[in-house]
C-alpha positions in Angstrom: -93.2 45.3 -1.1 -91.0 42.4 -1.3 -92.3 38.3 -2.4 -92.2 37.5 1.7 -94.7 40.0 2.7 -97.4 38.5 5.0 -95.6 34.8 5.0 -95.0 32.9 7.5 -91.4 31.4 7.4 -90.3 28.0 8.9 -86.5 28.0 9.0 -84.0 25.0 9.3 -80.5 26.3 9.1 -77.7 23.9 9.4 -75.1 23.3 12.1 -71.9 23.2 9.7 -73.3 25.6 7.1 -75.2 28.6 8.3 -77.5 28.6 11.1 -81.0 29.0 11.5 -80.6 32.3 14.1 -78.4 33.7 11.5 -80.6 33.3 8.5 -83.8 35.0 10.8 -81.7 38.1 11.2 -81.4 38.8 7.4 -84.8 38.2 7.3 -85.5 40.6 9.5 -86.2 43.6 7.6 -88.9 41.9 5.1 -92.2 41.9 6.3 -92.8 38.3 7.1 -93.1 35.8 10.2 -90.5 33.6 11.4 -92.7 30.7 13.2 -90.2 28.4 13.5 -86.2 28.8 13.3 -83.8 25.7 14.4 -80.3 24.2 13.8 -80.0 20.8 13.4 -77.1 18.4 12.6 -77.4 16.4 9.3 -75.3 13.8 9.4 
């Protein structure tokens, strides 16, 4: 049982860094909910 069990994740990865797609794969063995993944440019 890991700290993410039963949470619901919002995810804003970053276009020059790491992305949000790529951080929802390694989540994707915990048991938790990805309601909301996106890339965005901060600039």
């Amino acid at each position: 049982m890991s700290r993410y069990t039963g949470k619901k994740i919002v995810i804003i990865g970053d276009r020059d860094g790491i992305p949000g797609p790529a951080i929802q794969e390694c989540l994707k063995p915990l048991d938790c909910e990805v309601i909301f993944s996106s890339t965005e440019c901060f600039v």
